[in-house]
C-alpha positions as CSV (number, residue, x, y, z in Angstrom):
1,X,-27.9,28.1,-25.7
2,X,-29.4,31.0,-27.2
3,X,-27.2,33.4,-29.7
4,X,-25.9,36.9,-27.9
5,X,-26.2,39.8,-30.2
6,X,-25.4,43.6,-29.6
7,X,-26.4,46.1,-31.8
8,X,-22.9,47.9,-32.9
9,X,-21.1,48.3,-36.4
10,X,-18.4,46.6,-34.3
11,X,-20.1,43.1,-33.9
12,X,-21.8,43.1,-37.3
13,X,-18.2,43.7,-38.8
14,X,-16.7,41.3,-36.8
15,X,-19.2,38.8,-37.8
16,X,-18.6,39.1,-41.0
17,X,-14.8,38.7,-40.8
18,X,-16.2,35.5,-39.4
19,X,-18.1,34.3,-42.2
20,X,-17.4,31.6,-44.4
21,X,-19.4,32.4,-46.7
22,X,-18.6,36.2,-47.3
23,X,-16.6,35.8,-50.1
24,X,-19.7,34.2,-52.2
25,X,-21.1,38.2,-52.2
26,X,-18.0,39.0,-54.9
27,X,-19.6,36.4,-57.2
28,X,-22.4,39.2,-57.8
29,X,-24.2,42.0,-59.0
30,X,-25.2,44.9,-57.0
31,X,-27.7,47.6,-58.0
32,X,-25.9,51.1,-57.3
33,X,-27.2,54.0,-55.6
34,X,-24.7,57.1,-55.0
35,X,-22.3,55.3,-56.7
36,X,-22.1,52.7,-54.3
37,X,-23.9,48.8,-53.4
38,X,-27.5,48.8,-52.3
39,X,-28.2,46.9,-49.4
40,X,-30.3,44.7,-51.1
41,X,-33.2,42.9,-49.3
42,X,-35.4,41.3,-51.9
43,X,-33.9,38.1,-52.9
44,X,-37.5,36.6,-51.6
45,X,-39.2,38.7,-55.0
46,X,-35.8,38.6,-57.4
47,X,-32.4,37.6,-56.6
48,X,-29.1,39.3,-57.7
49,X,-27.2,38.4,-61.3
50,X,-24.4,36.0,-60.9
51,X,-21.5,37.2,-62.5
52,X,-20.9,34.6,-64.4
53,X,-23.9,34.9,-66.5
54,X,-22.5,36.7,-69.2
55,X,-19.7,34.8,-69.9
56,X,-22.3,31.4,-69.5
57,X,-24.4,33.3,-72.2
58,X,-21.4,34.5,-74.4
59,X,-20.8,30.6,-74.5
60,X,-24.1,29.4,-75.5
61,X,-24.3,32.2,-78.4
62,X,-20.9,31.4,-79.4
63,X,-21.8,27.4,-80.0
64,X,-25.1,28.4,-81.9
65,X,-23.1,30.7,-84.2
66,X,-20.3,27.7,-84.5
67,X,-22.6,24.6,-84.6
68,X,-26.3,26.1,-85.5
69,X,-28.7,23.1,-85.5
70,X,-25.9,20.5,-84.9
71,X,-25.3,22.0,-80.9
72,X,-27.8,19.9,-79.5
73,X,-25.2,17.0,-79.8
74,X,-22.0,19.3,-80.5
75,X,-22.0,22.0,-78.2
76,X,-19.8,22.3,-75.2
77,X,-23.5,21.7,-73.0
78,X,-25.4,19.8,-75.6
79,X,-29.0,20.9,-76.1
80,X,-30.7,17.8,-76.3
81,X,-29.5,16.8,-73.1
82,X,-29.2,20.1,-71.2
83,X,-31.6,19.7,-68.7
84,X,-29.7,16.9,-67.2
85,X,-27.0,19.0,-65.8
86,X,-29.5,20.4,-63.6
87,X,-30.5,17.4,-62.0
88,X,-28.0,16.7,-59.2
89,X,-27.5,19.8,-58.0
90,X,-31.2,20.7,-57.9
91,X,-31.7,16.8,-56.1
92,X,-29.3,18.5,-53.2
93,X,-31.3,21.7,-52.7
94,X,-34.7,20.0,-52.2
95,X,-33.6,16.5,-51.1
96,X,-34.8,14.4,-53.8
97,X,-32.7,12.1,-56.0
98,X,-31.7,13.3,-59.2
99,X,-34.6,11.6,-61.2
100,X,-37.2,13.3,-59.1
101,X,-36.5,16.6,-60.1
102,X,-36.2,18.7,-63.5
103,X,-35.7,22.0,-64.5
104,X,-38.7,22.7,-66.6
105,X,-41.1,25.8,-67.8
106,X,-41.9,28.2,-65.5
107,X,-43.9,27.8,-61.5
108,X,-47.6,28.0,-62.6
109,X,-47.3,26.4,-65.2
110,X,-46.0,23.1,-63.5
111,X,-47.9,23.7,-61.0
112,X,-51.0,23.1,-63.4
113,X,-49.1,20.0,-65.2
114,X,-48.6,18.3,-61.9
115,X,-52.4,19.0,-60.9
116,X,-53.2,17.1,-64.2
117,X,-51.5,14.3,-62.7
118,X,-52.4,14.5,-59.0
119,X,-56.1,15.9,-58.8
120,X,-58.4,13.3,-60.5
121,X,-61.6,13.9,-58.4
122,X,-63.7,11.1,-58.4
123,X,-66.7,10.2,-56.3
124,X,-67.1,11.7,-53.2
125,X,-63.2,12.4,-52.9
126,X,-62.9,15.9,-54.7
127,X,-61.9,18.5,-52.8
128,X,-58.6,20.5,-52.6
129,X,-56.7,21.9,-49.3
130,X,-54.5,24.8,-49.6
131,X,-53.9,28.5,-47.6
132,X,-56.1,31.1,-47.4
133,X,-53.9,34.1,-49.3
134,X,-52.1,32.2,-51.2
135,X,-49.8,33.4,-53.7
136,X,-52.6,34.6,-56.8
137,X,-51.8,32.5,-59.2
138,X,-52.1,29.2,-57.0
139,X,-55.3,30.5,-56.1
140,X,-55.8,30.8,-59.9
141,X,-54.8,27.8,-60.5
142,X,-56.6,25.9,-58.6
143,X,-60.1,27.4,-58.9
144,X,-59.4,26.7,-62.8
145,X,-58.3,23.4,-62.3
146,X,-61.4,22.3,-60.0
147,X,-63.9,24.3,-62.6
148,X,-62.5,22.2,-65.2
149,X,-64.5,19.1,-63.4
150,X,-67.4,20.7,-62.9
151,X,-67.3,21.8,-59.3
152,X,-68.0,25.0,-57.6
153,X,-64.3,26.2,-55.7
154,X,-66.4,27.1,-52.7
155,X,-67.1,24.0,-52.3
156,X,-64.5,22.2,-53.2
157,X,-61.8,24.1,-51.8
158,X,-60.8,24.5,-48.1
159,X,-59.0,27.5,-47.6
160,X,-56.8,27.8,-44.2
161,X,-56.9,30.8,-42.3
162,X,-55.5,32.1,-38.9
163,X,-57.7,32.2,-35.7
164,X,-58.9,35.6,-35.0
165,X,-56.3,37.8,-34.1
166,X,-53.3,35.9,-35.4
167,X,-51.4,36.7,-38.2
168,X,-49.8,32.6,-39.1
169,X,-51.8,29.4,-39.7
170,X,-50.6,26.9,-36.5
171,X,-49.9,23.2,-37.3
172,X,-52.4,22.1,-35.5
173,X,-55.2,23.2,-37.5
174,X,-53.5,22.1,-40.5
175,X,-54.0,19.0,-39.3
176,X,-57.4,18.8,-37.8
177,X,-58.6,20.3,-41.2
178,X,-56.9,17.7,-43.1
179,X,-58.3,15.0,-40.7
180,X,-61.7,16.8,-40.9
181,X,-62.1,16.3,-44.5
182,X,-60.9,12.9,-44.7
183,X,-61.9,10.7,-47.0
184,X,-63.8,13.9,-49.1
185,X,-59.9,14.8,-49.5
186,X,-58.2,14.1,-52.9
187,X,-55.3,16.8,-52.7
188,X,-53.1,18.7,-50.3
189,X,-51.5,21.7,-51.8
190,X,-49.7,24.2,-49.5
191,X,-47.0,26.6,-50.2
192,X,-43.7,25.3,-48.3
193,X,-43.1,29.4,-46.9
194,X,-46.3,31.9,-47.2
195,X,-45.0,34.5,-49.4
196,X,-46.6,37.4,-47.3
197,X,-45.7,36.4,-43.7
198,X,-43.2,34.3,-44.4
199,X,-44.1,31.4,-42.2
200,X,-42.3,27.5,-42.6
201,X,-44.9,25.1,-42.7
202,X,-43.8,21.5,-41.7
203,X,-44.5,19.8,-44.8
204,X,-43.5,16.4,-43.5
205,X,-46.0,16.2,-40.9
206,X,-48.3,17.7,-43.5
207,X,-47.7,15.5,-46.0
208,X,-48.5,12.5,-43.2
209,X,-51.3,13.7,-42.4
210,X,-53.0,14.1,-45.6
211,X,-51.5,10.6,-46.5
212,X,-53.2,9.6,-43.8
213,X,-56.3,10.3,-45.0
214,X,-55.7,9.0,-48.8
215,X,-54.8,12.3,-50.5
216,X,-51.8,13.3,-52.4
217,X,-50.2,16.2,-51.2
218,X,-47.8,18.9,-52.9
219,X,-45.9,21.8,-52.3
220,X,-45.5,25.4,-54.1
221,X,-41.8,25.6,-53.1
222,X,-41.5,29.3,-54.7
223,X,-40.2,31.1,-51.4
224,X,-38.9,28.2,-49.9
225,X,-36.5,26.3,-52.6
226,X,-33.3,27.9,-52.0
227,X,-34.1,29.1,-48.7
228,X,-35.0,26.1,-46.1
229,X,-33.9,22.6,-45.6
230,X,-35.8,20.4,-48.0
231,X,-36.2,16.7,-47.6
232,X,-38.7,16.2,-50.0
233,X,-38.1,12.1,-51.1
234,X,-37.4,11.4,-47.4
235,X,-41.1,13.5,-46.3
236,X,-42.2,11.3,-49.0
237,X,-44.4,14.3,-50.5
238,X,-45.8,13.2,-53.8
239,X,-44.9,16.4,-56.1
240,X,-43.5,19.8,-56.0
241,X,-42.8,23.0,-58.1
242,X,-40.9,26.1,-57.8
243,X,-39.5,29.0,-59.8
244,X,-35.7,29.7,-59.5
245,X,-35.6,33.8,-59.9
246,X,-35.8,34.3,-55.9
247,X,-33.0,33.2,-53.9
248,X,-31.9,30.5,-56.6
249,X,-31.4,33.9,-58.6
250,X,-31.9,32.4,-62.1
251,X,-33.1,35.6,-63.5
252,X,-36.6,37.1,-64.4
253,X,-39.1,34.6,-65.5
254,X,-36.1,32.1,-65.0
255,X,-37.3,28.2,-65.6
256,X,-39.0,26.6,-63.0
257,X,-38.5,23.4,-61.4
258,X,-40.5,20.1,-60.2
259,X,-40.0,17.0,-58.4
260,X,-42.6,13.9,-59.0
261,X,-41.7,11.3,-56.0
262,X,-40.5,8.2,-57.9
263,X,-43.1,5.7,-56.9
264,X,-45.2,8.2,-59.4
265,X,-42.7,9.4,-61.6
266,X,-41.9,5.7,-62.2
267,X,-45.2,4.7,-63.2
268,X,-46.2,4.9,-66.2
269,X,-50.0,4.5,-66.1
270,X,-49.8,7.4,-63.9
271,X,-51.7,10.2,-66.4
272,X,-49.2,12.7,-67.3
273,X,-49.7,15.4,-70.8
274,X,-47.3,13.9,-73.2
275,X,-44.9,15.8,-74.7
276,X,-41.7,15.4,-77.1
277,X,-39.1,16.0,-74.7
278,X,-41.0,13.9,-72.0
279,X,-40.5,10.8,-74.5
280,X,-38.1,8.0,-73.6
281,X,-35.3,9.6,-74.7
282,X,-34.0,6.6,-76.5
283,X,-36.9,6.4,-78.9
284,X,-37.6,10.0,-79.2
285,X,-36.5,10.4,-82.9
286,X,-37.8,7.6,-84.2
287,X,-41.2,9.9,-84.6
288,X,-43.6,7.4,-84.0
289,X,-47.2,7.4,-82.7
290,X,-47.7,6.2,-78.7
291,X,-46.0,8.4,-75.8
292,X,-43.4,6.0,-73.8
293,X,-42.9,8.1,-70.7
294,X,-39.4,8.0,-69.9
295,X,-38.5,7.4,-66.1
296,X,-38.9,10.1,-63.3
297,X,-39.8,14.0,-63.3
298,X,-38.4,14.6,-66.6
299,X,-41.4,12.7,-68.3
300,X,-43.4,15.8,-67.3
301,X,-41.3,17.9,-69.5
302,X,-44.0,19.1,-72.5
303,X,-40.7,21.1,-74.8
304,X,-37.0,20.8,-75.2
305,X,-35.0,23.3,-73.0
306,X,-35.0,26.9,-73.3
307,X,-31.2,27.2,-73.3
308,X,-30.4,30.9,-73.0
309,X,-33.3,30.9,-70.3
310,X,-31.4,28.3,-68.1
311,X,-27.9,30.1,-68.6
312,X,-28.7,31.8,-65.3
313,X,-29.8,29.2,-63.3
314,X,-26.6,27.3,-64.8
315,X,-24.7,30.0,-63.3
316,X,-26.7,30.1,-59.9
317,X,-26.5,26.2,-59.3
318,X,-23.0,26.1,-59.5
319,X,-22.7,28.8,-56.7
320,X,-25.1,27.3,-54.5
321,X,-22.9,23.8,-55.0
322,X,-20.2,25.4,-54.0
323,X,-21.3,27.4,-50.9
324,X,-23.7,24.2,-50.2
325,X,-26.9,24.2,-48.2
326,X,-26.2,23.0,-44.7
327,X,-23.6,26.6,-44.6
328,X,-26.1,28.4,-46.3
329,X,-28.9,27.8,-43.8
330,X,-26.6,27.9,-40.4
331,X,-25.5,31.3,-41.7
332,X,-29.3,32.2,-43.0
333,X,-30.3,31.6,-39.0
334,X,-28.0,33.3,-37.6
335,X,-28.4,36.4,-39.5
336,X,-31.9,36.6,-39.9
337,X,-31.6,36.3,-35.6
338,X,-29.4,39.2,-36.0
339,X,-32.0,41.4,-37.9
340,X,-35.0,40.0,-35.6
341,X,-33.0,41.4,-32.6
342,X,-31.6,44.8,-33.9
343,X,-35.7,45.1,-35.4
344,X,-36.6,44.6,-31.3
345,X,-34.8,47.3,-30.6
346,X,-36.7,49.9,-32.0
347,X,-39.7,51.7,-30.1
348,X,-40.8,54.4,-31.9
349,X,-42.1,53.0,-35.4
350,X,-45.6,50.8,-35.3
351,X,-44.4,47.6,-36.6
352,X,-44.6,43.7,-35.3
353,X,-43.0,41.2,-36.7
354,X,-45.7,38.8,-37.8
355,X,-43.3,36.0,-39.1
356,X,-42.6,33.2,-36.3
357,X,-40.0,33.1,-34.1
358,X,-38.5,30.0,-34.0
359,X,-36.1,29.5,-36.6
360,X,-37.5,26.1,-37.3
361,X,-40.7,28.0,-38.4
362,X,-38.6,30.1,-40.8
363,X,-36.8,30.7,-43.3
364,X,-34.3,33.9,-43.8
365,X,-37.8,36.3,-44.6
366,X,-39.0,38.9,-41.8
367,X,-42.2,40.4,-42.4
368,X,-43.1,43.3,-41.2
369,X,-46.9,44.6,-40.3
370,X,-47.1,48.3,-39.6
371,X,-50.1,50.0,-38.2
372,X,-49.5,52.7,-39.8
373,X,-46.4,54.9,-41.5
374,X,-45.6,51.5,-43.8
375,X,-45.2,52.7,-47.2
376,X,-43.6,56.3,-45.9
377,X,-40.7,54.0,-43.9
378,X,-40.4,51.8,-47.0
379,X,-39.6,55.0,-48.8
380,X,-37.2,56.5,-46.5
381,X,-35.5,52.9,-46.9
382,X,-35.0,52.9,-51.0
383,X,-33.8,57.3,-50.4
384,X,-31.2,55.7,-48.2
385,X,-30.1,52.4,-50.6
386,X,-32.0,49.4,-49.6
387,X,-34.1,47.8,-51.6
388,X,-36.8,45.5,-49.8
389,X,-40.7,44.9,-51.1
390,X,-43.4,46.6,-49.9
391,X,-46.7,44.0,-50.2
392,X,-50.2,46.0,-50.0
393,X,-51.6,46.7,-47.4
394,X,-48.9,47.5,-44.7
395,X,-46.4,44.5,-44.8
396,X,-42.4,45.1,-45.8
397,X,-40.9,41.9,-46.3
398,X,-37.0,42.0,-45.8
399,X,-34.8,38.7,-46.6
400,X,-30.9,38.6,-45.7
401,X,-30.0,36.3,-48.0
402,X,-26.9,34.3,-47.1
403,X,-25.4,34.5,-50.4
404,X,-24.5,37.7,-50.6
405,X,-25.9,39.6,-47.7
406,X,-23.6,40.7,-44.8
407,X,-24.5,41.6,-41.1
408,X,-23.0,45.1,-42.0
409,X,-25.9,45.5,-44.1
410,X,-28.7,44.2,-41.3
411,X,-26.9,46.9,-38.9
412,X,-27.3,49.5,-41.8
413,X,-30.9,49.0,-41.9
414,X,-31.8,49.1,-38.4
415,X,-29.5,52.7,-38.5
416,X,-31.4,53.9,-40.9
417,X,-35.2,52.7,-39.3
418,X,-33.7,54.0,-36.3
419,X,-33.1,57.5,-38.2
420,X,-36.5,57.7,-39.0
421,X,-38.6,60.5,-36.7
């Protein structure tokens, strides 16, 4: 049964008297404009500052002053350990278990650790699937990480594009590429949600597919950690890395994430770049030569934690454990649904929505393409106190993000488009 909208003050208000979740928007930090909240719209590029950073922070400053070198065991979060309080709750976001997953450096970064691991062309199995338009730096990435072996990237990588005339990649060509290449095939690497139009790519048939074939396959997880269900153990996907400053709101240039399936994270022969903190933590200060991997996604980890970095995401994790994703999804459909209609409603500016549809295709981003007029609406939007992201060369991407946006703000944006002469 589909969802009835109208397009009043009335229902959006009520809707939110309705919502659950509503309260979770008190736990942050609004930009101002006139004295007053922005409607903010850009938790898909940088999410808002948890309250509770500060005090978080004040903490951590307060046991360095108190303990200095002796917080890694003394402090009220030890250091040595601290990235282990991010396990669980990261395991629930992405549906992994906790030893899959580990808060560590930042996207690109593990993005190129995990490539290490996972791309080891040999033979004639060397080449590299992944989206046409991907986010730069994947494409960065992995043109560097394929020159490093010698190859040309035009050859070795196969980008995915739309058909002619369509603005999102379908499944189905997904699939008949990765069947297509075959045994020629040595890694999958998609992002889970394109960051320009926003579409949900079905990473567990992906990731069968290209199984299928003998090829690993992983996921760039930066607009879709957060943001979609994530079953990543149960899809059996074979690694994974994120950033946390979008809609886990961790902060700018906030520590990343990565999951390593156990099967690999549990093997040790599996070539990984050693590193202190990535040491069998039981043996780690006895200093001596020979890397023993400890178990799971953590053995990836090159550096001890960046404390005062991961205050934020500290703060973040907690919220998102509290609110819990199953809530934040239902109310993430419904509200993006909300926007897609009141957007429907307006005939006299030259935009399409080129992000699908179906809310299984989908997460809570709606891009939209204009003909023309683009960057003069996007204007009129930030003179009026919403904040969204313009992307070269026409697209606005808008996100209501369940956390702290309310259908009184998805109303106030279509008033104000629908201002707009």
């Amino acid at each position: 049964m589909s969802q009835k909208y109208e397009a009043s003050i009335e229902y959006a208000q009520n809707q939110d008297q309705l919502d659950t979740l509503y309260p979770f928007r008190e736990r942050f930090l609004f930009p101002q404009h006139n004295g007053k909240d922005v409607s903010y719209f850009c938790g898909n590029s940088l999410g808002l500052q948890p309250k509770s950073v500060s005090y978080l922070m004040q903490k951590e400053l307060e046991d360095w002053a108190r303990h200095g070198v002796e917080g890694h065991f003394r402090a009220a979060n030890p250091w040595f350990s601290y990235h282990h309080i991010f396990a669980e709750r990261l395991a629930k976001i992405v549906g992994a278990n906790k030893e899959e997953v580990v808060a560590m450096n930042t996207l690109t970064v593990n993005l190129h650790l995990l490539m290490l691991s996972f791309y080891r062309p040999e033979g004639k199995r060397y080449k590299i699937i992944m989206e046409a338009g991907a986010f730069p730096s994947d494409q960065y990435a992995i043109e560097t990480q394929v020159r490093m072996y010698g190859y040309d990237p035009n050859d070795a990588i196969i980008e995915l594009s739309p058909a002619p005339g369509k603005h999102i990649i379908e499944e189905e060509d997904i699939i008949h590429a990765i069947e297509e290449a075959g045994e020629s095939l040595a890694v999958v690497i998609m992002g889970g949600v394109n960051y320009y139009t926003g579409q949900l790519f079905d990473m567990s048939r992906i990731t069968k597919a290209g199984h299928k074939v003998g090829a690993y396959v992983g996921f760039d997880l930066a607009h879709a950690v957060g943001n979609v269900p994530l079953h990543l153990h149960d899809w059996s996907v074979d690694f994974a890395c994120w950033c946390s400053y979008k809609y886990l709101n961790s902060g700018p240039g906030g520590v990343g994430g990565a999951y390593v399936n156990e099967h690999h994270g549990n093997n040790p022969k599996l070539f990984r770049l050693a590193g202190w903190w990535g040491n069998d933590e039981k043996t780690r200060f006895k200093m001596a030569k020979g890397f023993h991997p400890q178990q799971g996604a953590a053995s990836w980890q090159m550096s001890n934690a960046p404390v005062f970095n991961m205050v934020a995401h500290n703060a973040s994790l907690d919220i998102f454990d509290k609110a819990g994703m199953d809530e934040l999804i239902s109310k993430s459909e419904r509200m993006t649904g909300y926007l897609e209609y009141l957007l429907k409603q307006i005939k006299h500016l030259p935009f399409e929505i080129i992000t699908p549809a179906d809310k299984a295709r989908r997460g809570c981003q709606l891009s939209l393409l204009f003909v023309d007029r683009g960057k003069e609406v996007f204007e009129k939007l930030a003179e009026n106190g919403v904040i969204a992201d313009w992307r070269e060369p026409n697209v606005i991407r808008i996100a209501p993000v369940p956390l702290y946006n309310t259908f009184e703000d998805c109303f106030r944006f279509y008033e104000i488009l629908m201002s707009i002469a």
